[in-house]
C-alpha positions in Angstrom: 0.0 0.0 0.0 0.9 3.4 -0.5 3.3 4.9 2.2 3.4 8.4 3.5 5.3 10.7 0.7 4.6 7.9 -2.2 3.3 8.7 -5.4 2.6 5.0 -6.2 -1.3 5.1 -6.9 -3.6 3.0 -5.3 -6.9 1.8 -7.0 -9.8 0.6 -5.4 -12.2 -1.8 -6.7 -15.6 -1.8 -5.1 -18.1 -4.8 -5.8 -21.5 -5.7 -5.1 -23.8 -8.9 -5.8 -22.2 -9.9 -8.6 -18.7 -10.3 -7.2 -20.1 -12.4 -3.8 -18.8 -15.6 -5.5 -15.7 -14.5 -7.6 -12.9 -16.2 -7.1 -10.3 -13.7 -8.2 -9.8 -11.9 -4.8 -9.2 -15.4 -2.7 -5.6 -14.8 -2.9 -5.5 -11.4 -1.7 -4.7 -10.4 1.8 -7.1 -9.7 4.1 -7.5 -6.5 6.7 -10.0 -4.9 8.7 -9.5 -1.3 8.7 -11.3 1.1 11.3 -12.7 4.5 11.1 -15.1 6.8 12.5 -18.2 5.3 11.2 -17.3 1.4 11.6 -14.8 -1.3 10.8 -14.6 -2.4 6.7 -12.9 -5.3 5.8 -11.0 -5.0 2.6 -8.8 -7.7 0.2 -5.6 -6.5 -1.0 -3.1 -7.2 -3.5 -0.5 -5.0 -4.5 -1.5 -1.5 -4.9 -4.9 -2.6 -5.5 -7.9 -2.8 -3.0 -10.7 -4.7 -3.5 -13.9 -3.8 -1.1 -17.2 -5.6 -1.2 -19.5 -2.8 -0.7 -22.1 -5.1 1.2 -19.7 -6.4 3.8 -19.1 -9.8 5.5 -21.8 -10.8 6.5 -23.9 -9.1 3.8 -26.5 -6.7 4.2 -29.1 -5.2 2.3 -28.7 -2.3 -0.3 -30.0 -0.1 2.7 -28.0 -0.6 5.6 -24.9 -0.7 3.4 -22.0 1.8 5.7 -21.3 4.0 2.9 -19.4 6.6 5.0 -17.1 3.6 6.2 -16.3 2.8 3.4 -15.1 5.5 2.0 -13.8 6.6 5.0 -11.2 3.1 4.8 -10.3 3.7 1.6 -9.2 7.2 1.4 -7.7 6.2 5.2 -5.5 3.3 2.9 -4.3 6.0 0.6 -6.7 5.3 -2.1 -6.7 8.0 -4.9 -9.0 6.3 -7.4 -11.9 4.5 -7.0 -13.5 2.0 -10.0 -17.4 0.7 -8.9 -19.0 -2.3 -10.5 -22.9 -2.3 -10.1 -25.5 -3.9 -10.7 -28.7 -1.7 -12.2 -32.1 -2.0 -14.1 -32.8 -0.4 -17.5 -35.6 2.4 -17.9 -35.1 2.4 -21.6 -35.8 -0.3 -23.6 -32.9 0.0 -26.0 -30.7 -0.4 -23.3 -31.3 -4.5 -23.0 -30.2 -6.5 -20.0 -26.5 -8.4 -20.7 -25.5 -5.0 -21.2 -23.3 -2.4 -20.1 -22.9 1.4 -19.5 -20.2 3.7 -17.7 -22.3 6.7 -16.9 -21.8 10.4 -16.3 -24.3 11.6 -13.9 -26.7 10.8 -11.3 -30.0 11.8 -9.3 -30.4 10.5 -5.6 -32.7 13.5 -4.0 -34.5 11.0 -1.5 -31.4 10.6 0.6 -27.6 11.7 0.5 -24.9 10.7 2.2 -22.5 13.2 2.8 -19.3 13.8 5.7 -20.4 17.6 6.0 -22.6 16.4 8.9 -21.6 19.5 11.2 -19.7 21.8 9.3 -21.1 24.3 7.2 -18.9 22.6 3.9 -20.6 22.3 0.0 -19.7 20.6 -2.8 -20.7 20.5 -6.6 -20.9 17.4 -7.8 -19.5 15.7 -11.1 -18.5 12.3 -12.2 -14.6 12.3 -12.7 -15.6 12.1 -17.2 -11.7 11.7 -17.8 -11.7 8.0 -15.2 -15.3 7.1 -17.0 -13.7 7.2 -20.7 -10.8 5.4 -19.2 -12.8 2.8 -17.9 -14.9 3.0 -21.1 -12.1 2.0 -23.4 -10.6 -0.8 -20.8 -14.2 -2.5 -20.9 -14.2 -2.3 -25.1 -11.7 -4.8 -25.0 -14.1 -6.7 -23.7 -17.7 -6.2 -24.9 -19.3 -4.2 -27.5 -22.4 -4.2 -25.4 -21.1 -0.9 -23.8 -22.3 3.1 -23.5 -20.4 5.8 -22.1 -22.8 8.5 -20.7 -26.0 8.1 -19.1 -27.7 9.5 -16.1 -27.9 6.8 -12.8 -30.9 7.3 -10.5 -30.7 6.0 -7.1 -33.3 4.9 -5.1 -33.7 3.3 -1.5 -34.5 0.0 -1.6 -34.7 -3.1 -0.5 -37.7 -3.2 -2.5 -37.6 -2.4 -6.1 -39.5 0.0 -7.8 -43.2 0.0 -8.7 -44.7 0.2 -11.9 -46.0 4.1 -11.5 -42.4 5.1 -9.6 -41.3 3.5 -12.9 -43.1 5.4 -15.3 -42.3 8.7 -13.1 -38.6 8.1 -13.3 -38.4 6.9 -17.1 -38.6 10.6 -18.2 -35.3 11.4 -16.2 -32.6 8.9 -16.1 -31.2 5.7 -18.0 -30.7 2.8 -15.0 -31.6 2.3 -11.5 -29.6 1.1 -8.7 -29.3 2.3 -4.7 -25.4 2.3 -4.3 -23.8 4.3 -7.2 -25.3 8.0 -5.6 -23.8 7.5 -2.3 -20.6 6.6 -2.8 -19.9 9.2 -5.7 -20.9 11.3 -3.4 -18.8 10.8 -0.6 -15.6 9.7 -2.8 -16.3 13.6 -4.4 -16.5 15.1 -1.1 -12.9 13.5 -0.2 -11.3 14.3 -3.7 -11.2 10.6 -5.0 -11.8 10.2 -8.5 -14.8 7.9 -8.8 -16.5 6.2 -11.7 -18.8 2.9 -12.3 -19.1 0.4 -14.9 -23.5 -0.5 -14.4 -23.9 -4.1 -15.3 -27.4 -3.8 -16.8 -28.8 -7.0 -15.5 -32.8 -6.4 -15.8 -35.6 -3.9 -17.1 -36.9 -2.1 -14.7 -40.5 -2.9 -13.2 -43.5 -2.5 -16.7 -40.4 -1.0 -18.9 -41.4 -3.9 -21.0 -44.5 -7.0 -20.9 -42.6 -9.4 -19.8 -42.9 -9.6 -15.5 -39.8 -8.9 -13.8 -38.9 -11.6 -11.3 -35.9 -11.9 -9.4 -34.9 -15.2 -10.7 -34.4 -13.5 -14.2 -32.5 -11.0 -12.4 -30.2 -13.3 -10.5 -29.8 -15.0 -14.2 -28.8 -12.1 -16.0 -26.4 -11.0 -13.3 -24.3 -14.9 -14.1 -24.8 -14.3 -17.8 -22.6 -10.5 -16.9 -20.0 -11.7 -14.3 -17.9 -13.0 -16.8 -17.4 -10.0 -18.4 -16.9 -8.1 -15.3 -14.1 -10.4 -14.5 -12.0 -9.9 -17.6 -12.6 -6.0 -17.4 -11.0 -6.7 -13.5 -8.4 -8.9 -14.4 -6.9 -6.8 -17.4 -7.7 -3.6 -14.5 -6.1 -5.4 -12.0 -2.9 -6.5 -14.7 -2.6 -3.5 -16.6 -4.2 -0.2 -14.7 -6.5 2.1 -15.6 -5.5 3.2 -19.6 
């Protein structure tokens, strides 16, 4: 890991669902690290940190310790932070099995911030220059890929009806409820921060067909595969 004075970077890999089962972190070493809001456990190798957003044990979308996290990472030296998640499609070009590296974000129902009791603002922005790097890492691997889209955050654990579906079509690209919350609090700590969205389902009435969470779970083994080459050639060669 990065030691006080070095200039060696240190990239961060933060996972959800889809990486629960992956074997390419088993290797790594493990460590807790504490902070102010909690203990995170992360896996490390090298000058790369891998963190699994849920935790160990799991827990919900919800009750995930966003501030912890963060908090870890930047504590380890971390100055660049690459998200995998897993989202739902509001558009119906945008079909499940594919991917998209967006470039923006609504969460207005709740937002995690540090700035708790100091009078401190920040304009947000997704770091565009990490996105098209990511971008043209993952085109090595898949076609199925978009750079730019706006990511809208909701609560959970429940997903969405079919009227907050129709209500939140007209404004954004994908759903998830993690993305929002940590760009937020990686922005308000200076870390570069971008996501590759592994679009797994549509969302709730975007199309006929019901939405179950079997299909879900399916579509999210059809994308892991992928996500594990863009990691391993991450992981091998860096961010481009």
């Amino acid at each position: 890991m990065k030691k006080q004075g070095s200039k060696t970077p240190v990239t961060a890999i933060i996972g959800g669902t889809s990486l629960m089962n992956s074997t390419i972190f088993s290797s790594w070493k493990t460590e807790r690290v504490k902070t102010a809001h909690g203990t995170v456990q992360v896996m490390i190798d090298g000058n790369t940190v891998f963190l699994q957003r849920h935790g160990e044990p799991a827990v919900p979308p919800h009750k995930i310790n966003h501030k912890a996290n963060i908090e870890a990472l930047k504590n380890m030296g971390v100055d660049t932070i690459i998200a995998i998640n897993s989202v739902g499609s509001l558009k119906t070009a945008l079909k499940p099995g594919s991917f998209m590296v967006p470039d923006d974000f609504i969460s207005i129902w709740h937002i995690d911030t540090f700035f708790d009791k100091e009078m401190r603002f920040m304009v947000p922005g997704m770091d565009k220059k990490l996105g098209k790097s990511l971008y043209n890492l993952c085109k090595e691997h898949t076609a199925n890929l978009r750079f730019g889209g706006i990511y809208i955050q909701t609560i959970g654990p429940r997903l969405e009806t079919k009227a907050e579906i129709r209500m939140l079509k007209g404004y954004g690209h994908i759903i998830g409820m993690t993305m929002a919350s940590e760009a937020t609090l990686s922005m308000e700590y200076d870390i570069p921060y971008t996501s590759l969205c592994s679009i797994d389902n549509y969302c709730n009435g975007i199309v006929k067909i019901p939405l179950t969470m079997e299909k879900i779970q399916k579509n999210i083994v059809k994308n892991i595969g992928i996500i594990e080459e863009v990691i391993k050639t991450l992981i091998e060669k860096g961010i481009p």
